[in-house]
Backbone of each chain as ProteinMPNN parsed JSONL, in Angstrom:
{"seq_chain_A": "XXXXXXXXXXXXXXXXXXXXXXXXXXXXXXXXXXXXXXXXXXXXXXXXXXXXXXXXXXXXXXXXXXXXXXXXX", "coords_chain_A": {"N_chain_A": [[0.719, -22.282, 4.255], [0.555, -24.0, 7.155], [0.276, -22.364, 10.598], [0.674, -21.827, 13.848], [0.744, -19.721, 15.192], [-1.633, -17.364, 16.086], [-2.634, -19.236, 18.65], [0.183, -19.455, 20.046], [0.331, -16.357, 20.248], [-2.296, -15.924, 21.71], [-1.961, -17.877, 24.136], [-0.07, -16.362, 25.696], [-1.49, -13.844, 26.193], [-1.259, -11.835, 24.74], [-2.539, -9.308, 22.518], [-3.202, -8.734, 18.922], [-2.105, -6.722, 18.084], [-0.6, -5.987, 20.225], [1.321, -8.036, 19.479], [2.038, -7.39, 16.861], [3.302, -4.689, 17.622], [5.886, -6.056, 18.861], [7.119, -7.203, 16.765], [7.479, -5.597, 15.079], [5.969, -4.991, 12.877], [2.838, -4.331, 11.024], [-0.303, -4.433, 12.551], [-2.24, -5.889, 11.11], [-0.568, -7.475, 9.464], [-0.406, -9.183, 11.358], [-2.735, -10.633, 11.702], [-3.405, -11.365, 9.064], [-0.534, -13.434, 8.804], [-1.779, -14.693, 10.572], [-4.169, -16.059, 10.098], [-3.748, -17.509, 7.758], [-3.307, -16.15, 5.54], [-0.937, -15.278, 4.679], [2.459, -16.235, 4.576], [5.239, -15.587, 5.435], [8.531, -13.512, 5.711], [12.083, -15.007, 5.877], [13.286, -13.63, 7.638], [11.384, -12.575, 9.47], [9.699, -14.873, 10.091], [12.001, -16.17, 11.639], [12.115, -13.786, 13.564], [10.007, -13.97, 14.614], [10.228, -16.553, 16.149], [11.907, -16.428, 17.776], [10.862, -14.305, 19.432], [8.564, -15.55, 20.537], [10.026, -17.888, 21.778], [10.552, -20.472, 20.759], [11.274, -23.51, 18.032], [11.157, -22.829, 15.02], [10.194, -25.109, 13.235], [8.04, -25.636, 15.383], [6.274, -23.659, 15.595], [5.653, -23.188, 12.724], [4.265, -25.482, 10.294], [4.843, -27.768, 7.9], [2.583, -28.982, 6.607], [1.083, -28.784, 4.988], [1.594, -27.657, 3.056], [1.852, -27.221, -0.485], [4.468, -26.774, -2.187], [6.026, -28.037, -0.969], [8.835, -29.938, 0.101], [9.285, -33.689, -0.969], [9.806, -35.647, 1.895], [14.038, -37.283, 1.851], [13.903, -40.711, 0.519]], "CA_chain_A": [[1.37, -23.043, 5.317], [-0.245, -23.581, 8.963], [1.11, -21.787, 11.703], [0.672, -21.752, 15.441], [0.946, -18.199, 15.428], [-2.422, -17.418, 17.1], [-2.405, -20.138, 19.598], [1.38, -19.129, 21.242], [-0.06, -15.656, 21.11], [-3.289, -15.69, 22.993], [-1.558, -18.551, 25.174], [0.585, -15.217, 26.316], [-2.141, -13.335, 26.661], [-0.73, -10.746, 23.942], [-3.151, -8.339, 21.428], [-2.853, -9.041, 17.941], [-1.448, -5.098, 18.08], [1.188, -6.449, 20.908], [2.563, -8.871, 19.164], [2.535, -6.29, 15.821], [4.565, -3.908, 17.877], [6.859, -6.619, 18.978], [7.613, -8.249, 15.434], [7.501, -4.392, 14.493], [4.547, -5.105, 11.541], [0.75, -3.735, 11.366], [-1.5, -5.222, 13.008], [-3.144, -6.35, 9.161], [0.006, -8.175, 8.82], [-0.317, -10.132, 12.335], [-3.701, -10.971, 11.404], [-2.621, -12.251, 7.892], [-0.258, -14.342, 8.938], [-2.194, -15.861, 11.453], [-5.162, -16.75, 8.85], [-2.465, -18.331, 6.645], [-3.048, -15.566, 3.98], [0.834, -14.824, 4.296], [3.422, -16.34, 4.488], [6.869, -14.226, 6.111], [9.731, -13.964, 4.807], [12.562, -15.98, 6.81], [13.776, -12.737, 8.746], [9.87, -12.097, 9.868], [10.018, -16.397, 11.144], [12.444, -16.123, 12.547], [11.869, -12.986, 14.941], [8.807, -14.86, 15.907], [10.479, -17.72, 16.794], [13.218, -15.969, 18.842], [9.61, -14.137, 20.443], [7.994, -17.083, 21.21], [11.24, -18.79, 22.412], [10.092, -21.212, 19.711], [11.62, -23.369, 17.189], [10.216, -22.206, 13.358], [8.827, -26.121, 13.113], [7.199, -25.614, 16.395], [5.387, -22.452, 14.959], [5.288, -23.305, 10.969], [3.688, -26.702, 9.647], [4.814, -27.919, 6.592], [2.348, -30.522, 5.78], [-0.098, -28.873, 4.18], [2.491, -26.778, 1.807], [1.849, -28.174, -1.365], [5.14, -26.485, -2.722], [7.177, -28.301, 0.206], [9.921, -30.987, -0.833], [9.006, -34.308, -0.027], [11.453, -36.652, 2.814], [14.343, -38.524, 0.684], [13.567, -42.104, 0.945]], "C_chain_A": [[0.658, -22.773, 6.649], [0.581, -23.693, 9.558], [0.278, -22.092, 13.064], [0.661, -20.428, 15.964], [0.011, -17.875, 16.689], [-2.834, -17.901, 18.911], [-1.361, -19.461, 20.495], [0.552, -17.585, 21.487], [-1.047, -15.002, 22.191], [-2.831, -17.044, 24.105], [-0.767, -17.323, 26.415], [-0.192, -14.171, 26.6], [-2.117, -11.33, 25.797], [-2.483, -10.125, 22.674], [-2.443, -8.698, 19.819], [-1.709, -7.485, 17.634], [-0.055, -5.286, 19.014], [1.897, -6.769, 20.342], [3.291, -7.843, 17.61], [3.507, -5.716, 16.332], [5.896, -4.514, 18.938], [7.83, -7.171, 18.117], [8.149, -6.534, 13.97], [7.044, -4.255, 12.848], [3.328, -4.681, 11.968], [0.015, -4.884, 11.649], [-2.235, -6.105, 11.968], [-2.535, -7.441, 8.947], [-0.071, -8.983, 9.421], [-1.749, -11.076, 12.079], [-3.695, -12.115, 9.898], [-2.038, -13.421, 7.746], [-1.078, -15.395, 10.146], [-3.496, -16.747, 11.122], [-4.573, -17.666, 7.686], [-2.71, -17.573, 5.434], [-1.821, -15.05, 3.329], [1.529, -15.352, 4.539], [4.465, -15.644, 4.705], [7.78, -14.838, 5.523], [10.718, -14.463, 6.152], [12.783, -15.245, 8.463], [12.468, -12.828, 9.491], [9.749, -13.315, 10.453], [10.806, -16.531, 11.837], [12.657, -15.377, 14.419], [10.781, -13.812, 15.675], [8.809, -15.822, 16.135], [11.264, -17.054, 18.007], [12.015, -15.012, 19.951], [8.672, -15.077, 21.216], [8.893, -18.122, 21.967], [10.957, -20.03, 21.904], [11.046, -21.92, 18.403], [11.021, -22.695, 15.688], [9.694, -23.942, 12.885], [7.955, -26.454, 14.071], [6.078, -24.154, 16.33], [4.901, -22.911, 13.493], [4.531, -24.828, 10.861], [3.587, -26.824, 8.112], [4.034, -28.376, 5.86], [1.499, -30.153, 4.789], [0.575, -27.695, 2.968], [2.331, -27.461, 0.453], [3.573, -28.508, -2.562], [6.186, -27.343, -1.66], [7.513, -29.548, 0.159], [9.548, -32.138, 0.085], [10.382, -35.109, 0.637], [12.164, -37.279, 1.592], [13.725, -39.42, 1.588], [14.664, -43.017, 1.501]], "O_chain_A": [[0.287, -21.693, 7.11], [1.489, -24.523, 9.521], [-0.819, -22.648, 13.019], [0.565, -20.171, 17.164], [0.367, -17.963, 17.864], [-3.153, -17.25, 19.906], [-1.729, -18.932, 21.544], [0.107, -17.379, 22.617], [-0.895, -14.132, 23.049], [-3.615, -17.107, 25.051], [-0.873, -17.396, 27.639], [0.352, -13.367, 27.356], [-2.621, -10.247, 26.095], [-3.291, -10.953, 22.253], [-1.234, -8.892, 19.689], [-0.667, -7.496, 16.978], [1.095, -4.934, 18.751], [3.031, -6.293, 20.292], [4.475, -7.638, 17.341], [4.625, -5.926, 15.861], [6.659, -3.807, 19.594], [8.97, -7.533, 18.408], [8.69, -6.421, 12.87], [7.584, -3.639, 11.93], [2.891, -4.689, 13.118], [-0.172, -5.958, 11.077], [-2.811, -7.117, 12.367], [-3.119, -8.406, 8.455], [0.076, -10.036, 8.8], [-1.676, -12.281, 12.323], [-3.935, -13.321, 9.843], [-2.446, -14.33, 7.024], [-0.879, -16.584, 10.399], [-3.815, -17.804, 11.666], [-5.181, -18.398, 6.904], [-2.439, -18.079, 4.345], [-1.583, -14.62, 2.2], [1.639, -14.787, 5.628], [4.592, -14.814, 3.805], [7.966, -15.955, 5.038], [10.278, -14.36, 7.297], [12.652, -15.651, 9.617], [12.734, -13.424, 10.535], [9.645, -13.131, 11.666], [10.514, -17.079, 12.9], [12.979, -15.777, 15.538], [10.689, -14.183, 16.846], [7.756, -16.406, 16.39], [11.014, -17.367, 19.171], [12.245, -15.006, 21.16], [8.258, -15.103, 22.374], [8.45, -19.042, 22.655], [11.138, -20.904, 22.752], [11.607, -21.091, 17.686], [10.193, -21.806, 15.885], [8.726, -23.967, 12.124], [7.143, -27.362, 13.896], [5.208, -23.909, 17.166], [3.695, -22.946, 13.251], [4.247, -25.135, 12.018], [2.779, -26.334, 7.322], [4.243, -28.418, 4.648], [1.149, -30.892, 3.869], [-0.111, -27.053, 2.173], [2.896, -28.554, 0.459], [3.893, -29.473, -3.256], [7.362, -27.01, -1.805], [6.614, -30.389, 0.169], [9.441, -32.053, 1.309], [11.521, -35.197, 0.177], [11.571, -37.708, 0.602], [13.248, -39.286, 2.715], [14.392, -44.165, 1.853]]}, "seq_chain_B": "XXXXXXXXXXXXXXXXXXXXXXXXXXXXXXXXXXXXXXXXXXXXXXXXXXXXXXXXXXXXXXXXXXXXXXXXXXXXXXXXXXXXXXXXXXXXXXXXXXXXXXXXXXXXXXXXXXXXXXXXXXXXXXXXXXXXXXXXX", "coords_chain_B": {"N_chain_B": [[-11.93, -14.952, 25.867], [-9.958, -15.283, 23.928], [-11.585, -13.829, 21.757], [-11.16, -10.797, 22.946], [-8.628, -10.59, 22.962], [-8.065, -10.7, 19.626], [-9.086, -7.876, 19.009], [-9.834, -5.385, 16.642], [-7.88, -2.719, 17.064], [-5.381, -0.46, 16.228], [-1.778, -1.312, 16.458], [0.858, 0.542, 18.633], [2.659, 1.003, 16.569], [1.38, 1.269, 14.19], [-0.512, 3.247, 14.32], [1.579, 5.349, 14.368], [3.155, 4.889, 11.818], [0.839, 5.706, 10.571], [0.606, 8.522, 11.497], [3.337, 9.467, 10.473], [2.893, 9.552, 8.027], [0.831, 11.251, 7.468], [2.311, 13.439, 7.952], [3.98, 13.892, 6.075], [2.094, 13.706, 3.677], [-0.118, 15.846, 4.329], [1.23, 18.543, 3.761], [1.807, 19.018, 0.976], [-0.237, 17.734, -0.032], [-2.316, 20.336, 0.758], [-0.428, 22.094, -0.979], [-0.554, 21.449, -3.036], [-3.01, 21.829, -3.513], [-3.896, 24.823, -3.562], [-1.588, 25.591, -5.042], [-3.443, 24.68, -7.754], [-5.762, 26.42, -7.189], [-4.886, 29.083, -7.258], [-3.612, 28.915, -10.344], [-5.732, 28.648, -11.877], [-7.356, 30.65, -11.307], [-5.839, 32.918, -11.649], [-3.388, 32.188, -13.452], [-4.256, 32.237, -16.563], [-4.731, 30.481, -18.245], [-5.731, 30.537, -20.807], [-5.071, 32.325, -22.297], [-2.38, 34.322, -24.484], [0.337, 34.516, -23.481], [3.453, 33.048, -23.084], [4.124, 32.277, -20.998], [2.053, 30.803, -19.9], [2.305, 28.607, -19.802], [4.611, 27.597, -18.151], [2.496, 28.271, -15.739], [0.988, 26.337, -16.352], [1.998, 24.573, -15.425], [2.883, 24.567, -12.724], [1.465, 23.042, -10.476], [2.226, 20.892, -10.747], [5.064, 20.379, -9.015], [3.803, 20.061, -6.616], [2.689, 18.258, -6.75], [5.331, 16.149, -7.11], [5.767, 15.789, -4.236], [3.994, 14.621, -3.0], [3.885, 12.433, -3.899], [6.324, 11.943, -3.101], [5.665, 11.592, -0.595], [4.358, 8.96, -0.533], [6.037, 6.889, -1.591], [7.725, 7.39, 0.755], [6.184, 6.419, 2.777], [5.838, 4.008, 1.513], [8.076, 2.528, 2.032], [8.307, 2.562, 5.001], [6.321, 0.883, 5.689], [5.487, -2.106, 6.156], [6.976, -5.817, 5.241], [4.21, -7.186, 4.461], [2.315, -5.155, 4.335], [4.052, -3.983, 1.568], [4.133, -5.61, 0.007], [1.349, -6.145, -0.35], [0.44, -3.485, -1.695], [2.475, -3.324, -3.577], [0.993, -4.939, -5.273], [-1.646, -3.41, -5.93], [-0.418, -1.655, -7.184], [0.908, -2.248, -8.868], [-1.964, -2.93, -11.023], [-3.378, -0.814, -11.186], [-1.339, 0.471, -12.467], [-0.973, -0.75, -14.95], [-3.758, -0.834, -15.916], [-3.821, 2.135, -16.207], [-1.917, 2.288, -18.191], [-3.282, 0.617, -19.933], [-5.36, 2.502, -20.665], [-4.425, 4.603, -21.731], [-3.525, 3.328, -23.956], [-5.84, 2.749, -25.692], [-6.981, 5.305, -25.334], [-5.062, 6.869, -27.156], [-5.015, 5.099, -29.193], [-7.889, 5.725, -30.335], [-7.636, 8.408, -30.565], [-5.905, 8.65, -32.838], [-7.411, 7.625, -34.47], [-9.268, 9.788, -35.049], [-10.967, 10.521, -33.584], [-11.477, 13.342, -31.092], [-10.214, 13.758, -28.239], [-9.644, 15.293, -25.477], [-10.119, 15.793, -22.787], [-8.636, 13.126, -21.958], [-6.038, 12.567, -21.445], [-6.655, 12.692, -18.513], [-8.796, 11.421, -18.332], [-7.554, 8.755, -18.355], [-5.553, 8.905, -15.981], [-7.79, 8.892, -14.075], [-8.881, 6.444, -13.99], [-6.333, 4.841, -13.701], [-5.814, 5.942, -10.644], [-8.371, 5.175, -9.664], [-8.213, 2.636, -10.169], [-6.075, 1.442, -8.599], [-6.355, 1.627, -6.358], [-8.777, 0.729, -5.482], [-7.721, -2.261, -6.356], [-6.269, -2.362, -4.138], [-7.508, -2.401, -2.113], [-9.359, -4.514, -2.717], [-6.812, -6.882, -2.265], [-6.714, -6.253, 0.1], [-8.045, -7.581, 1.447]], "CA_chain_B": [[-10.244, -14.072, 25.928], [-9.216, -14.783, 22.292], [-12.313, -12.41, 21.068], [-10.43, -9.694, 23.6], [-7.415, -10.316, 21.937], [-7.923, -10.598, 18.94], [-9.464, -6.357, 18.378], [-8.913, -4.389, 15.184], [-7.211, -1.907, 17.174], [-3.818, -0.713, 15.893], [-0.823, -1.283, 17.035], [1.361, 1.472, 18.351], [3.458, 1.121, 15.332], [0.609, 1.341, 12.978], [-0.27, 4.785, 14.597], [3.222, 6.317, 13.977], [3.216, 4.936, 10.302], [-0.08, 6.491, 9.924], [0.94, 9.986, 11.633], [4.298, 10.091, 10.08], [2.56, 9.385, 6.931], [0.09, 12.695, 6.975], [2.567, 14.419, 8.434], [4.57, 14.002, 4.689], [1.19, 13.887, 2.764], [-1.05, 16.91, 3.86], [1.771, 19.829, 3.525], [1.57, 18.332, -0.388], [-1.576, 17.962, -0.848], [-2.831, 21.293, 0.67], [0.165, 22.65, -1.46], [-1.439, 21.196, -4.558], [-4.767, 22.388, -3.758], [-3.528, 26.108, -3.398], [-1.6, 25.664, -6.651], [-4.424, 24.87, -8.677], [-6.894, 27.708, -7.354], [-4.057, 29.677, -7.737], [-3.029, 28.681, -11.505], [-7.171, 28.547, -12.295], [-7.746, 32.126, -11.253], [-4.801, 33.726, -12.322], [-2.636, 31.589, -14.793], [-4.707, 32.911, -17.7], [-4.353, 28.871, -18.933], [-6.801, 30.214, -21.972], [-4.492, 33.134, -23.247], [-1.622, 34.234, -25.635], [1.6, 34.352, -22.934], [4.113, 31.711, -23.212], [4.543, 32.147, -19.661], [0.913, 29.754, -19.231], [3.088, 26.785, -19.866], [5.034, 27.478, -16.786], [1.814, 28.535, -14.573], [0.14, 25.036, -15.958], [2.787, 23.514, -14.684], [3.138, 24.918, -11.421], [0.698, 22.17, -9.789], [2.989, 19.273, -10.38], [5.85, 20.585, -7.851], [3.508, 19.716, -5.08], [2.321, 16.448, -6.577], [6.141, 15.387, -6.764], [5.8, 15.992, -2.814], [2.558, 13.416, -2.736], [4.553, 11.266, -4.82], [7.808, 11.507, -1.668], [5.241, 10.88, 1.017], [3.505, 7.721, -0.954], [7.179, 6.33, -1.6], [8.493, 7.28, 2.181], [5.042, 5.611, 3.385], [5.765, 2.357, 1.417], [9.593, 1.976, 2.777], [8.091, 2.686, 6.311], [5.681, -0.528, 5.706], [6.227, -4.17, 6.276], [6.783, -6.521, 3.683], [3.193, -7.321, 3.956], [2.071, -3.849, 3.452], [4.194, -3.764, 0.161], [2.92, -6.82, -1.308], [-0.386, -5.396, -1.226], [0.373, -2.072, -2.137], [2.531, -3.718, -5.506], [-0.071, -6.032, -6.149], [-2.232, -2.508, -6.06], [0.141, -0.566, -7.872], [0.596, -3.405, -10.625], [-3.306, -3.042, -11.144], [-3.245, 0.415, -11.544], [-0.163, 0.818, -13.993], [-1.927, -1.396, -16.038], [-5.247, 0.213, -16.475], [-3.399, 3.412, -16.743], [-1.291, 1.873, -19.334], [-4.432, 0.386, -21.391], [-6.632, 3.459, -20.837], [-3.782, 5.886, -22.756], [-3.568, 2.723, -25.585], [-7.002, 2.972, -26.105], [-7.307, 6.485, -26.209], [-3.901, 7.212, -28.037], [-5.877, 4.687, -30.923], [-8.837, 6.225, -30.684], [-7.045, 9.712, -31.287], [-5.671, 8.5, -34.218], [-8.6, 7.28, -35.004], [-9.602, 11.001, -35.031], [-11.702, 11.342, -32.115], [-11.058, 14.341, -30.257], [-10.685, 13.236, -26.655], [-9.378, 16.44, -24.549], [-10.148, 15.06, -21.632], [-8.022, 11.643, -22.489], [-5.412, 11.829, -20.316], [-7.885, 12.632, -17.129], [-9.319, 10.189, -18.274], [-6.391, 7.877, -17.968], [-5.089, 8.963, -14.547], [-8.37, 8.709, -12.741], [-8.864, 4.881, -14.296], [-5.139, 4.278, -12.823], [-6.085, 5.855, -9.798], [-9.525, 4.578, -8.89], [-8.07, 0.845, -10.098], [-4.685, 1.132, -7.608], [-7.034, 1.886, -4.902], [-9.969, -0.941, -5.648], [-6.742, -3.302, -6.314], [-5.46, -2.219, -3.27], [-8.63, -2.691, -1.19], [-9.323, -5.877, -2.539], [-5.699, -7.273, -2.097], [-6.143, -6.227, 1.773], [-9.162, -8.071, 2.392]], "C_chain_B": [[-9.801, -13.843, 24.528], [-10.003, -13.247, 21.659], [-11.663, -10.648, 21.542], [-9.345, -9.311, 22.859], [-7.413, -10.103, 20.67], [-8.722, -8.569, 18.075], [-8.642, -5.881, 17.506], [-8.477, -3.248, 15.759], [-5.56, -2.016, 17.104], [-3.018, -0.189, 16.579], [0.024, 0.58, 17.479], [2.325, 2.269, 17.141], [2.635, 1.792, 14.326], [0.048, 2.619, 13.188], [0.397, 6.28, 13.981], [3.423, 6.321, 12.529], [2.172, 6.117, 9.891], [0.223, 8.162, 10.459], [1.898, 10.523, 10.678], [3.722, 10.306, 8.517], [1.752, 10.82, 6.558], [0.985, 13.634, 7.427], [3.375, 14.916, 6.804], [3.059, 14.607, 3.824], [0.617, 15.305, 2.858], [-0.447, 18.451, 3.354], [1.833, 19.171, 1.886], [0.463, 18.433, -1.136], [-2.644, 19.088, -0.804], [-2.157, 22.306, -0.424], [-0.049, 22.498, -3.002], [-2.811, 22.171, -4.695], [-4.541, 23.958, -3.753], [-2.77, 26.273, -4.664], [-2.529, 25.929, -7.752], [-5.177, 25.743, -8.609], [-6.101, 29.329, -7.852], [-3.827, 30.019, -9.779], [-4.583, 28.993, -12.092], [-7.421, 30.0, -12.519], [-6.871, 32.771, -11.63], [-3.372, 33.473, -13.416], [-3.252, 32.057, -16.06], [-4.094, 31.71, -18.579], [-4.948, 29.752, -20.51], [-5.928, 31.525, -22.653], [-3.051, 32.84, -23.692], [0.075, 33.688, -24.758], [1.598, 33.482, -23.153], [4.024, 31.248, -21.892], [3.0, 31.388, -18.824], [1.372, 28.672, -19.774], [3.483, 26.899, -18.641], [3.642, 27.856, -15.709], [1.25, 27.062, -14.836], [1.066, 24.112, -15.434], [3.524, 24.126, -12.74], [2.298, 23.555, -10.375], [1.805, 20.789, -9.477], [4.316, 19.504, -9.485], [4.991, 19.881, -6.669], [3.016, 18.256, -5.379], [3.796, 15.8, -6.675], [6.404, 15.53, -4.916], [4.792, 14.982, -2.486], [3.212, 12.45, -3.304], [6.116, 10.621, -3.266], [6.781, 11.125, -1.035], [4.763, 9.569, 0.475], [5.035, 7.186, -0.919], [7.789, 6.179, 0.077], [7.122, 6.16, 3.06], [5.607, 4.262, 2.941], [7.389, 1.642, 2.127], [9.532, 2.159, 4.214], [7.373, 1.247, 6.94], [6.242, -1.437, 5.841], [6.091, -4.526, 5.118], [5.492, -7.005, 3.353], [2.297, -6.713, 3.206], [2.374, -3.803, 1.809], [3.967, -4.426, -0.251], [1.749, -6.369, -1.989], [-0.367, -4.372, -1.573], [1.505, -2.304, -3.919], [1.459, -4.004, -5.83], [-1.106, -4.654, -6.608], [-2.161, -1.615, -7.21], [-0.078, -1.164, -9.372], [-0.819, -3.123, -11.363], [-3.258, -1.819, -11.799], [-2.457, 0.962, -12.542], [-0.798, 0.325, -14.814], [-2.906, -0.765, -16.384], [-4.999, 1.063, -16.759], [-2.876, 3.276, -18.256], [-2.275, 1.779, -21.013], [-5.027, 1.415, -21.694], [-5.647, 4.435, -21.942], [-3.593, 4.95, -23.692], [-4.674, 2.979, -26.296], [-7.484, 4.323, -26.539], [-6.83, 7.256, -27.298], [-4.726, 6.628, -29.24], [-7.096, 5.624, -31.112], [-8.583, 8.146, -30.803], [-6.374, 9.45, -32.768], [-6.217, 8.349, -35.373], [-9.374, 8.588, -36.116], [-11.159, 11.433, -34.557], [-11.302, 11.538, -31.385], [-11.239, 13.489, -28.539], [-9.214, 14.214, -25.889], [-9.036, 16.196, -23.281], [-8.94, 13.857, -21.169], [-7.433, 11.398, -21.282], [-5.747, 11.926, -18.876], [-8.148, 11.662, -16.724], [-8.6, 8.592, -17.497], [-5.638, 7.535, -16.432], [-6.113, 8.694, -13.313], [-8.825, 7.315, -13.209], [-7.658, 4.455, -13.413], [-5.508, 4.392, -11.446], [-7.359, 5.173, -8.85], [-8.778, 3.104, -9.059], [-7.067, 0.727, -8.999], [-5.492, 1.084, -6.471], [-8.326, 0.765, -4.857], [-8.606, -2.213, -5.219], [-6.368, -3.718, -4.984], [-6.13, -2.932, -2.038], [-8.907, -4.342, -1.536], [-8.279, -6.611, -2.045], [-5.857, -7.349, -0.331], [-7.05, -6.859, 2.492], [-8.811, -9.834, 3.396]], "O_chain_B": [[-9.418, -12.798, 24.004], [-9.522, -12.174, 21.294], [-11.671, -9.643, 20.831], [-9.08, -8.246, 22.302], [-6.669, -9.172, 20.361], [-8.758, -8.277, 16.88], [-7.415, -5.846, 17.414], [-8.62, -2.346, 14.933], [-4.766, -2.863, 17.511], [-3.091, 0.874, 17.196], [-0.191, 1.585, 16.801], [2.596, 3.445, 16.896], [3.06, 2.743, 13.67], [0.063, 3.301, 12.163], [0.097, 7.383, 13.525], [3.766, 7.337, 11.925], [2.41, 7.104, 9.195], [-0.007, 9.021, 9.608], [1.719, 11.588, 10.087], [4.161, 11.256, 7.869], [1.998, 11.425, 5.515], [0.572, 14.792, 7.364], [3.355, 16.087, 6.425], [2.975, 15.767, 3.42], [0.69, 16.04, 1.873], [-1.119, 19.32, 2.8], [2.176, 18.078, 2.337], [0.179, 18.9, -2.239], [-3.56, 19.188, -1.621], [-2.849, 23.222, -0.868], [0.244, 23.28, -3.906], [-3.341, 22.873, -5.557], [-5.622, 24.381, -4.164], [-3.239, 27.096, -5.45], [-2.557, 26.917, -8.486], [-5.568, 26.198, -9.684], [-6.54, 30.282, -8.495], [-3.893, 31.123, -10.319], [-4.501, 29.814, -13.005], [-7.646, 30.51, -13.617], [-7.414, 33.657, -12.289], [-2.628, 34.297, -13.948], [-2.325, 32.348, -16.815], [-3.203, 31.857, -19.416], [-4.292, 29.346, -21.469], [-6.278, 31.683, -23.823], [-2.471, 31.767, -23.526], [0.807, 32.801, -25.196], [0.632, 32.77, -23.426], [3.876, 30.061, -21.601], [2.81, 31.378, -17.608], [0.616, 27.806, -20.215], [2.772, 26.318, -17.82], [3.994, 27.599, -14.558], [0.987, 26.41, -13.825], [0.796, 22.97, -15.061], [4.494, 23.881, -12.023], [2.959, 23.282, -9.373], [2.055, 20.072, -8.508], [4.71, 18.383, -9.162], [5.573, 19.175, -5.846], [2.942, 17.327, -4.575], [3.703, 14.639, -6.276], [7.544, 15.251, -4.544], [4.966, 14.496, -1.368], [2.811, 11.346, -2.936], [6.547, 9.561, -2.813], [6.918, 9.93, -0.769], [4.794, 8.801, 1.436], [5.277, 7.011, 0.275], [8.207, 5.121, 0.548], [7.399, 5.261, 3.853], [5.859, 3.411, 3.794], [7.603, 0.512, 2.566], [10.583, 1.963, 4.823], [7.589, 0.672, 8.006], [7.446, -1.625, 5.667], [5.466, -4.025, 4.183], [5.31, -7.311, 2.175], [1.695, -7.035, 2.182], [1.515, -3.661, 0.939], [3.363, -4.171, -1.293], [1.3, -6.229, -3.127], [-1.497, -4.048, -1.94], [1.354, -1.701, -4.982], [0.864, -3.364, -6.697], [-1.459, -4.768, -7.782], [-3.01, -1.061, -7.909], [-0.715, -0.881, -10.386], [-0.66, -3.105, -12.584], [-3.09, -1.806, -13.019], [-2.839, 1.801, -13.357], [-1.324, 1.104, -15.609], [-2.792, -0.022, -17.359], [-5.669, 1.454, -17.715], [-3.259, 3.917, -19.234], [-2.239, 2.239, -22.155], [-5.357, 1.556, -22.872], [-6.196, 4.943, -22.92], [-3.4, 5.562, -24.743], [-4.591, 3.405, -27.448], [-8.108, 4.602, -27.562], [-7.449, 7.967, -28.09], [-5.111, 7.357, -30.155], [-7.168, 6.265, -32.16], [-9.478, 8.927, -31.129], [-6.497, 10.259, -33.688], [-5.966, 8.615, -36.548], [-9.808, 8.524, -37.267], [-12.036, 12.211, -34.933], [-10.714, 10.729, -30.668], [-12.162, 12.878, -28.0], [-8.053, 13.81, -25.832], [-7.933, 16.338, -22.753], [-8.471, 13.847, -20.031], [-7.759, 10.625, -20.381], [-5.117, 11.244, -18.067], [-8.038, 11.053, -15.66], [-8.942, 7.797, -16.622], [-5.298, 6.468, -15.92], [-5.818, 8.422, -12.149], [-9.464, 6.943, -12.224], [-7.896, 3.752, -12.43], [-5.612, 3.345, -10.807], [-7.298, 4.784, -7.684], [-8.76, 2.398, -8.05], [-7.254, -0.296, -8.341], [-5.125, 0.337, -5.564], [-8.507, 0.061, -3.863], [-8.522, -2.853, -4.17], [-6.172, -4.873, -4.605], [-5.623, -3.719, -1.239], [-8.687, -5.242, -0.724], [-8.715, -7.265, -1.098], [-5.323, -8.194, 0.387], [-7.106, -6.88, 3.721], [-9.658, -10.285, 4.167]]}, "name": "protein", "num_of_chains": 2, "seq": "XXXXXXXXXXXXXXXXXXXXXXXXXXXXXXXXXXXXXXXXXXXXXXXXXXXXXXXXXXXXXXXXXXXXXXXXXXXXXXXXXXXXXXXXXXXXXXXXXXXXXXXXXXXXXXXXXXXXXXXXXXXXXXXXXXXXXXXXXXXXXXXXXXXXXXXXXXXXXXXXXXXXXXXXXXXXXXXXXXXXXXXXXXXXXXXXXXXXXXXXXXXXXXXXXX"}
């Protein structure tokens, strides 16, 4: 799934290590998710929406999920 | 600016994991290593007492102490951490698993293999730690 992660946090001017010890994860993991090799679990989207003052579809992007339900019709 | 930001230096968190983490591990693992020179030089592993069952087993007290700090380490981690450190572990049980099928047959077989379960534990261990490394790349 593509995120925005990166983007909001060098828009803030934050360390990949800041935002780690804001989301209170390793640095490995901030990096991770911001390569799209991870995926968070909801609690972990959500803090970094409520850090970003962000909704979670203004950070997440579904489109390219392949597992992700399509609109009814 | 991004290249600024983005440095592999770790977080303060990732610090504290890693301190609190040797601070469990090295009283363990020096307490192993003092076991064994201990049990080597004066367990008398190669004679008649009964009482060299209990000195060969004096070593594994301090590896269930390496065993608490690896467990308190992974419940200190993020859920990313433990992903990759199952996905690691998984790797490792396994190879451990096959390496004592293989040798268990090939003892039955009736070739001597002494060594075997050595054998077995440093296959588990070198694979958990490859697994692990790859997994984190």
């Amino acid at each position: 799934m593509k995120n925005r992660i990166r983007q909001l946090r060098t828009d803030r001017g934050w360390t990949q290590a800041a935002l780690a010890d804001l989301l209170d994860v390793s640095r490995q993991t901030v990096n991770a998710l911001e390569t799209g090799r991870y995926d968070p679990s909801l609690p972990l989207a959500f803090r970094l929406a409520r850090i970003f003052g962000r909704p979670l579809e203004a950070i997440f992007d579904p489109e390219d999920d392949q597992h992700a339900v399509p609109p009814a019709r | 600016m991004t290249s600024e930001l983005d440095t592999s230096v770790p977080s303060r968190r990732d610090r504290a994991r890693a301190v609190a983490y040797i601070r469990d591990l090295a009283p363990a693992m020096a307490a192993y290593v003092v076991a064994i020179v201990v049990v080597v030089a004066w367990g008398h592993l190669d004679g008649e007492s009964p009482w060299r069952f209990v000195w060969a087993l004096l070593p594994v007290l301090p590896v269930l102490g390496v065993v608490r700090a690896v467990v308190r380490g992974l419940r200190r981690s993020d859920e990313y951490a433990q992903l990759i450190q199952l996905r690691g572990l998984a790797v490792g049980f396994a190879v451990a698993m096959v390496a004592y099928v293989v040798l268990g047959m090939l003892t039955i077989a009736g070739l001597s293999t002494p060594a075997g379960p050595w054998i077995a534990f440093g296959a588990g261990m070198v694979s958990w730690a490859a697994a692990t490394a790859i997994a984190a790349r």
